[in-house]
N, C-alpha and C positions, 0 to 999 in steps of 0.2 A: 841694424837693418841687414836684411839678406838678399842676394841676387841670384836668380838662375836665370844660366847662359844657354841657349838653344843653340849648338852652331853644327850647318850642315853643308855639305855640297852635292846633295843624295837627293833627301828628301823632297816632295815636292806637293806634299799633300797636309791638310790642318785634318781632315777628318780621319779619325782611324788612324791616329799621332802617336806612338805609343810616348814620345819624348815629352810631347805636351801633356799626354793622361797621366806620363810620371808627374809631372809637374803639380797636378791640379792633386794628384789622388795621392802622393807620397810626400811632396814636396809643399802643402800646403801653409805652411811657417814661413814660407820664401816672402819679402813685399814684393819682388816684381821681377818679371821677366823678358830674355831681351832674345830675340831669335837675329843669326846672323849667319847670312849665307856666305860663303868664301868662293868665288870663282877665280879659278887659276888662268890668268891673261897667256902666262909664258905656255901654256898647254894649246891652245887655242890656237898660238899665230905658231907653232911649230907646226912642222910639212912632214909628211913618212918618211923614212929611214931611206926605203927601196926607192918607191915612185915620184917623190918631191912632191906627189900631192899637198896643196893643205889638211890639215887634219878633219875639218870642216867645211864643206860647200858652203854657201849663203843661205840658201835651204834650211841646211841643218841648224845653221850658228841661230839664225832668226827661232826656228823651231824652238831650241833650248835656251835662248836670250826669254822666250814667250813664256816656258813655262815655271819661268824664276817668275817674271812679272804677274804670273796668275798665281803664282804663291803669295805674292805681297800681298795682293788684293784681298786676296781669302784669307788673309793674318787682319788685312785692318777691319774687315769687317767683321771678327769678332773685337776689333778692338785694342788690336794691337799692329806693330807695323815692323818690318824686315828690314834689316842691313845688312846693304847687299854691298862688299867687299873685295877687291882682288889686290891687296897689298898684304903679307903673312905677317912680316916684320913688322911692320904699321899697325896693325890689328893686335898683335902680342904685345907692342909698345904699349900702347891704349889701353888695353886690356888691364894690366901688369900697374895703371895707374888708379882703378879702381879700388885695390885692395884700402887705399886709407879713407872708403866713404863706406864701405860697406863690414859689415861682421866675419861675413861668412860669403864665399861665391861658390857656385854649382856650375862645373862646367858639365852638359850632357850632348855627346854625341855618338853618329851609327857609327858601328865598326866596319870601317871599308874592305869591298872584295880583292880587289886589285891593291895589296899592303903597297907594291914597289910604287904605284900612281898614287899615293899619295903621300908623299915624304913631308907635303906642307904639313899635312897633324902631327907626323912625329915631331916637327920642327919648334910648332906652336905648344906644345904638350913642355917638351924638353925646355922651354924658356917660360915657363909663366911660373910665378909669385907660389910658393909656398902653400899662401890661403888657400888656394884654389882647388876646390875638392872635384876631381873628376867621375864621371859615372858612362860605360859606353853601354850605350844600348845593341843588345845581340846581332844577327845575321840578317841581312836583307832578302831572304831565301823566301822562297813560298813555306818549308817545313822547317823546322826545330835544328840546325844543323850543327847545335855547340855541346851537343855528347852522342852525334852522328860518327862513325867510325868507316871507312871505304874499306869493306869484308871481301868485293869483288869487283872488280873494273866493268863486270858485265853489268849495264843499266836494268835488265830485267829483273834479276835477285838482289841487285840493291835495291829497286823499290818495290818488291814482294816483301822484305824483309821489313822497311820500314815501319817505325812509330809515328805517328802522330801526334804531335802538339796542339790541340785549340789554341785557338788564336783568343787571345785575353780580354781583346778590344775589336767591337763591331762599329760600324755605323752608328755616329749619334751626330742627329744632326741640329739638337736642342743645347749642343757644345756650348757652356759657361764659361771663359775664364776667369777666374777669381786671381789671376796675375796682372793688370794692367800695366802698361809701359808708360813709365811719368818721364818728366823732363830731366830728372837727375841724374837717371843711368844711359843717357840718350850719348854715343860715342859721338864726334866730331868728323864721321870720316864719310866723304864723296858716296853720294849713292851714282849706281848705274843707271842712265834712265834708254831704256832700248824702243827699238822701232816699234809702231802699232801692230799689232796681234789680227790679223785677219784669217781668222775660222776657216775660209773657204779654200785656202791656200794647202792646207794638209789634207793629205789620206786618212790620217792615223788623227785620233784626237790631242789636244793640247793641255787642255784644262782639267783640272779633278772631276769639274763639274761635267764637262764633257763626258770625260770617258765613263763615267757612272751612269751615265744616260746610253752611251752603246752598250757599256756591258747588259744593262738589264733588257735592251733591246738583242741583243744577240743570244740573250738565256731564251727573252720568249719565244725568237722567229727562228733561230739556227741552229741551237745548240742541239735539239734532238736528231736532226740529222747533220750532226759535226763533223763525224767516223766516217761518213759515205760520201759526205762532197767537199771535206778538207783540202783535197788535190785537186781540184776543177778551177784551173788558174784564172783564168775569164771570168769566172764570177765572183763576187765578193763574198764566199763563206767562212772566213775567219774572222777571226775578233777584230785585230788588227791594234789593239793595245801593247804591243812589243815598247811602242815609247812610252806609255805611260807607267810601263812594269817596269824598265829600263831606267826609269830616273825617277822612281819613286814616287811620282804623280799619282799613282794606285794600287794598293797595296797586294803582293803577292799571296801575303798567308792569308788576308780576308778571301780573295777571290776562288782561293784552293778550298779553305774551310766552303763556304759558298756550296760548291761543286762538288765536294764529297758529302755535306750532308743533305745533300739533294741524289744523291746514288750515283755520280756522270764520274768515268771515271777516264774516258780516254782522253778528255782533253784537259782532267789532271795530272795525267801520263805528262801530256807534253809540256807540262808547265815547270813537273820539277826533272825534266830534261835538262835548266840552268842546276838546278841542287846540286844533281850528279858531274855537271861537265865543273863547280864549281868547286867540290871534293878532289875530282883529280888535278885541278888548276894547283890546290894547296899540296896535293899531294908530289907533283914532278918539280912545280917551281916554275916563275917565269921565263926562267933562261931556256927551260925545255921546250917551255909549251909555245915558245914564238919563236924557235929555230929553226931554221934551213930544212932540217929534218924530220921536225915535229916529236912523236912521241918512238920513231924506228930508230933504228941504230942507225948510225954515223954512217955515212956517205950516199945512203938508199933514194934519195931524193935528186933525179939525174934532170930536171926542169929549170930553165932558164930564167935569168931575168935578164931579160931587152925589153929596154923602157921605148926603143924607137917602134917595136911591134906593138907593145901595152901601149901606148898613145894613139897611136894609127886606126888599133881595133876599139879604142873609149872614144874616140871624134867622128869616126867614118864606121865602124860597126862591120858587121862583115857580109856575109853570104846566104847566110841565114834568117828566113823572117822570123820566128821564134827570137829566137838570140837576138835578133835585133828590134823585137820586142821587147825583150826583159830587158835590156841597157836601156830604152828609151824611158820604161816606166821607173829604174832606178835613178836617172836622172830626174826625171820631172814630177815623181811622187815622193820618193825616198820611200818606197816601201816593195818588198817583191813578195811574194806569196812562197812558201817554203819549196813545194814540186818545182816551181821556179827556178829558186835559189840553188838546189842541186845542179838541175838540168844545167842551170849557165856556170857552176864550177868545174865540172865535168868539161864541158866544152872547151873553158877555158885553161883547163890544166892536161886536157889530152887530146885538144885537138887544134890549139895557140902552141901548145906545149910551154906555157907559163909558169913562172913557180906561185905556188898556192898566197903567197905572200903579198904577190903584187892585186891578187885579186882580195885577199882581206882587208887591204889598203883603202882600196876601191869600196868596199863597200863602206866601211868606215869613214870615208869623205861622204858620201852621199844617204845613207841608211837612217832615218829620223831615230827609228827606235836599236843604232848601235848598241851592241854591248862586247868589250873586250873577251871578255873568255867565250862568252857561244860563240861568237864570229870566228872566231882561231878555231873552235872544236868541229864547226862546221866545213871549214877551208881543209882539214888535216882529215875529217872523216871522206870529203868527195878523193882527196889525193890520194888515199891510201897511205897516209902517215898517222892516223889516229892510234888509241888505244884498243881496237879492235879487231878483229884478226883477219878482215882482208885485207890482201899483198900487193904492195906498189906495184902499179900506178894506179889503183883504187878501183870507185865506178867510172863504168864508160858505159853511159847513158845512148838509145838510140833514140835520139830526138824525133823523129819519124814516127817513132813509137809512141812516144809520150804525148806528142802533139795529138795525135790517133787518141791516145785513151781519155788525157786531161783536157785537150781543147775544149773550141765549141761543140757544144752537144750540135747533131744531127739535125 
């Protein structure tokens, strides 16, 4: 008998699988398969380095506690069903006991962006059984990015320059699995069972099923005029799939394919904005790119961190009604619209005189649709410690201005 192992802590979507179509299309000799998600506990209850925030508001934790559970659901109704895990050691034990019921095992999982965050798969990889044949499926990226090479640090002629990959795997929503999950490869280990999932609670969608129903609502009603009212904070003209791109509820290259072979090209522009900021992420290194300094030379970053100002200005807000807008909706949405997003880095890194650190903390506590590398490339681009060649202390935004151009219309 043979077994293939599905294990992720990424993914969050059955349709448009590429691990499951390996499965059904390459790996069909397997009897059964077993999907098994790993969530890391010790990540979760750790607080920021800088701010002692938790890593996670309630907001958030619920948000992505929700969309493990909407992966379960969508595995049993094709028939199969999810274990859901936060013990590495326990999981590689268990694991590691298989070997004498079965022939052959197929471990397949995504290759993570963030290599240093996830040390649990080297860990798990480096201790399992011999048998065990691994297979890692490519880059989480919107484009092709495993014989992409970074020719320039400028975003523009990197993706002038680029090729294009078709995405191999579209929408099929008539998904067969010919791997069912029987009772003799069933592990022994504690499922998580989380709080009820209520819809109305988020900005951003939760579920696969969701966010496929704004996307194609945001192609017919918004996307022709994307480019002209992307910046009009007040109104909802973006997608607002950040989380669902972000933890693989939806997949990036289907949506990019989508959008290029439909001719729309600017708000493919912004999508592999992650491609490029993910390029340079492998290219400086972590230690660079979440340093005091960011991607400048050594000592150019002359901003503080006083956590008795940074608390004062996250509880009580300040002087500003803009700004004390955007803080209120990043609390109680988790989501800020990007003109936003500037406008309140700006503020807070030259007019708090903060360092850029404590505000990407910040956003990382409360942000549904987090992601570790744009958020640093965004905090280091408003600072003026980006890769780019404006000079510290970066932009300085005239909110006056912007309220003026992006507010309410007239």
């Amino acid at each position: 008998m043979r077994l293939a192992i599905w294990l992720t802590n990424f993914c969050g979507r059955v349709y448009n699988n590429s691990p499951i179509n390996l499965i059904n299309d390459c790996l069909a000799d397997h009897d059964y398969l077993m999907p098994v998600y790993y969530i890391d506990r010790r990540n979760l209850e750790k607080t920021s380095p800088l701010s002692n925030l938790p890593r996670l508001s309630n907001q958030r934790l619920s948000y992505l506690e929700n969309q493990v559970k909407s992966l379960q659901q969508s595995l049993i109704n094709i028939g199969l069903d999810l274990f859901i895990v936060n013990d590495i050691q326990a999981l590689t034990k268990q694991l590691n006991t298989l070997e004498h019921k079965y022939n052959q095992i197929t471990l397949i999982y995504t290759k993570p962006d963030c290599y240093e965050e996830n040390r649990w798969l080297n860990e798990l990889l480096s201790n399992l059984s011999p048998i065990f044949r691994t297979i890692c499926i490519g880059d989480t990226a919107a484009t092709d990015l495993s014989n992409t090479t970074l020719t320039s640090y400028s975003f523009s002629s990197w993706y002038n320059s680029l090729t294009i990959k078709p995405s191999r795997y579209l929408i099929d929503r008539n998904i067969k699995c010919k791997l069912p999950l029987v009772e003799e490869c069933i592990l022994t280990l504690d499922k998580l069972y989380y709080t009820e999932y209520k819809p109305q609670k988020y900005s951003i969608p939760c579920t696969e099923e969701e966010a496929l129903v704004q996307f194609r609502d945001f192609v017919k009603d918004k996307l022709e005029n994307y480019q002209r009212d992307r910046n009009y904070f007040y109104q909802n003209n973006t997608t607002r799939l950040e989380g669902v791109f972000n933890s693989g509820t939806l997949s990036r290259r289907m949506v990019f394919n989508i959008l290029r072979n439909n001719g729309e090209l600017h708000l493919s522009r912004q999508m592999v904005f992650y491609d490029h900021n993910l390029l340079l992420y492998r290219h400086f290194g972590a230690k660079k790119w979440f340093s005091k300094d960011g991607l400048k030379s050594e000592g150019k970053n002359k901003r503080e961190v006083n956590l008795e100002k940074f608390y004062d200005f996250v509880e009580n807000g300040c002087d500003n009604k803009l700004i004390n807008y955007t803080l209120n909706q990043l609390k109680t949405e988790g989501y800020l619209n990007n003109r936003l997003r500037m406008i309140f880095a700006s503020y807070f890194c030259n007019k708090l005189n903060l360092d850029h650190r404590l505000g990407a903390e910040l956003f990382e506590h409360y942000l549904l649709g987090f992601n570790p590398i744009n958020n640093q490339a965004g905090w280091m681009w408003c600072a003026g410690l980006g890769n780019d060649s404006v000079p510290y202390p970066g932009r300085v935004f005239n909110i006056n201005n912007q309220l003026y151009k992006y507010g309410k219309p007239a």
